[in-house]
N, C-alpha and C positions, 0 to 999 in steps of 0.2 A: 504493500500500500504506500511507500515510503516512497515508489516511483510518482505516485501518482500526485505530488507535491501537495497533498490536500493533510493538514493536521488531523488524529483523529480523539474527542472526547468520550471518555465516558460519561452514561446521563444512567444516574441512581442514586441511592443514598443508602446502601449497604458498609458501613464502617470498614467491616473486614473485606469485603471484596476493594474496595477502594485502595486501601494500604496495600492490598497486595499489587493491583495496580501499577503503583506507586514506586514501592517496592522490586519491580519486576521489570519496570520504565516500559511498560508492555503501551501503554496511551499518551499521548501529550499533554494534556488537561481533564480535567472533571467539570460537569455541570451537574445540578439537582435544582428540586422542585417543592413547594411544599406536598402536593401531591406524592411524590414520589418517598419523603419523608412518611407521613401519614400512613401508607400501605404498608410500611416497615412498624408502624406503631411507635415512631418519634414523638415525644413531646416534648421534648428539652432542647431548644432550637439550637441554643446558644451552645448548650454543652457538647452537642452532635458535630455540631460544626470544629468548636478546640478541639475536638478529640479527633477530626479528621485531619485538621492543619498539625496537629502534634508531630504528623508524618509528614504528610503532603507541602512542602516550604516552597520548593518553586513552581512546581507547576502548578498554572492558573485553574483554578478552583473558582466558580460562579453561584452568590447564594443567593435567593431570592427574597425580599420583602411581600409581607403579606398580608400589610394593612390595607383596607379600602380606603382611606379618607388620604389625599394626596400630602396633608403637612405632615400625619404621619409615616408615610413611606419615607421622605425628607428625613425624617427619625432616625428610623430604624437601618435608613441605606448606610448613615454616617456611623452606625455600630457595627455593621456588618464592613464595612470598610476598615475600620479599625482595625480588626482582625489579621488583617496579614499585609503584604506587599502585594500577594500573587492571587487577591481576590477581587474577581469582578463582581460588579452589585448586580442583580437582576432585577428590571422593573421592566412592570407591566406594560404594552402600550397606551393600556386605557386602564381604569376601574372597572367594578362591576356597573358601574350605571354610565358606562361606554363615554364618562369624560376622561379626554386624552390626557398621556404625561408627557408632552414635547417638554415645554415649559419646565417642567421638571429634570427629566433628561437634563436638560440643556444648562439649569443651575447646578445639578454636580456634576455636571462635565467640565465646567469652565471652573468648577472647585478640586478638581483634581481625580475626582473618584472615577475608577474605572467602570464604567456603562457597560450593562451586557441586557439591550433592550430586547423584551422576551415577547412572544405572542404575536410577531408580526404577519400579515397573512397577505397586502395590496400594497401596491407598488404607492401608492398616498402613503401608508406607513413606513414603507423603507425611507422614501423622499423625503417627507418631514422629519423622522427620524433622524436621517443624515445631516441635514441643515438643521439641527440644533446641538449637535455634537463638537466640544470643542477637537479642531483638526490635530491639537497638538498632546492630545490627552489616548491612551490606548482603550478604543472601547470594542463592543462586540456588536451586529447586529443580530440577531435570531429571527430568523425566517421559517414558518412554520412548512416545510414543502412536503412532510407527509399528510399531512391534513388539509393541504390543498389539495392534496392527490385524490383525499376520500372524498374531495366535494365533487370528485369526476373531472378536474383540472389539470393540466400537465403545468408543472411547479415548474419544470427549467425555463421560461422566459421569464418569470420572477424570479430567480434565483440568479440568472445573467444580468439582470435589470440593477439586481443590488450589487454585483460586482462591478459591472461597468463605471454605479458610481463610486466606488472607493477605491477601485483597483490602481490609483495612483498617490496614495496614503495606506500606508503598511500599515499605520496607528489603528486605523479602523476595518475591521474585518466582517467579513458575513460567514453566517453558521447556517447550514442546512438543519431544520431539527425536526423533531418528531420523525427517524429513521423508521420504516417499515421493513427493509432488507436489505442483503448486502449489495445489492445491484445499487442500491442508491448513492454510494460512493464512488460509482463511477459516474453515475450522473453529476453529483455534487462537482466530481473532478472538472466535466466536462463543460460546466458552464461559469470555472474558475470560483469557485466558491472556497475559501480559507480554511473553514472549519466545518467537522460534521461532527455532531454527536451520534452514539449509538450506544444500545443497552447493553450488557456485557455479553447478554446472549447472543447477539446479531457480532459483538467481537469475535468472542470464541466460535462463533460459525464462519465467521469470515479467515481466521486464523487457520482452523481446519477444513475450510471446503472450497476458496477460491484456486481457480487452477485445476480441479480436478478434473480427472478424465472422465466424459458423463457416461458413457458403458459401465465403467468401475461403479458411478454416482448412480443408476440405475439398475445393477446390480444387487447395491448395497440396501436399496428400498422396500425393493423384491422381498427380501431376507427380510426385511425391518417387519415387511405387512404377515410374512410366513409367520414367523417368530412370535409376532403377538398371538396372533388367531390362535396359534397349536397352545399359548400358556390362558388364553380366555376360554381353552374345552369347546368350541365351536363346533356344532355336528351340524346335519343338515340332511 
């Protein structure tokens, strides 16, 4: 994948798969979610987070703020920022009542904090987005292009759209996210896109199955569907 000039993150909130991660320099960065915390049965935001940075010191790591009311994400971005050198803030494009955070964005950008704008889905979000970022400050943008996918849309001309406009500031990057497969890293690659997250499953599939020879890969299925049936006692 390393040919393919594209960074790639892990997106979860598993502590121990993280460090090993980490540990293993198997990923470039980490993103997480409350969502994704939440599934794990996290409730200690703050602690979850030191106890991942205890390892994690340089590679960028992205946590999300999860107030609705926009002066307290302002809050809580400047705590989460505190936390390390190699942590990006995550905020939302909007609230839940679809008022935007350009305006916000755009206050800690130009205070220093590193931007890792989440939830973006229309080329209006990437663009605004981008013109409130300051140019000299490192932020991210997150583009949501699996969940374009599921609205029946093909995500590579928004995903080229936000490359073209940053691809001459290294400061500011775009992230393909909400991964569905490992095809989509070639996709990501192919319309210049900086960074892809993917879950550790879609890693560890792409680490074991890209390049395979699809006879072997179809072989090997065969066997998967046999194997089950004959341990589920199947008659017929």
């Amino acid at each position: 994948m390393k040919d393919l000039g594209i960074k790639i993150y892990s997106d979860g909130a598993d502590v121990n798969e993280i460090i090993k991660m980490d540990n293993e320099n198997a990923v470039d960065g980490f993103t997480t979610n409350p969502t994704l915390m939440s599934r794990l049965g996290i409730t200690d935001y703050l602690g979850f987070a030191k106890e991942v940075l205890n390892t994690v010191k340089e590679k960028s790591i992205s946590f999300e703020v999860f107030s609705d009311d926009i002066d307290d994400m302002y809050r809580q971005a400047l705590i989460l920022r505190d936390l390390g050198d190699n942590v990006w803030v995550k905020i939302p494009v909007t609230n839940t009542q679809g008022v935007v955070t350009y305006d916000l964005i755009n206050k800690l950008s130009f205070e220093g904090v590193k931007v890792n704008a989440t939830a973006l889905f229309t080329r209006d979000h990437i663009q605004n987005v981008y013109d409130a970022l300051n140019p000299e400050v490192n932020a991210i943008i997150s583009i949501f292009a699996g969940r374009i996918a599921n609205a029946g849309l093909d995500p590579e001309p928004t995903m080229q759209f936000g490359s073209d406009l940053s691809n001459h500031n290294p400061l500011i990057e775009t992230l393909w996210a909400s991964s569905r497969e490992v095809f989509n890293i070639m996709q990501a690659a192919r319309t210049n896109t900086d960074i892809i997250t993917l879950p550790p499953s879609l890693i560890n599939a792409c680490n074991k199955e890209v390049g395979k020879d699809l006879d072997e890969f179809s072989l090997e299925t065969v066997k998967m569907f046999y194997n089950d049936a004959k341990k589920s006692g199947f008659s017929l």
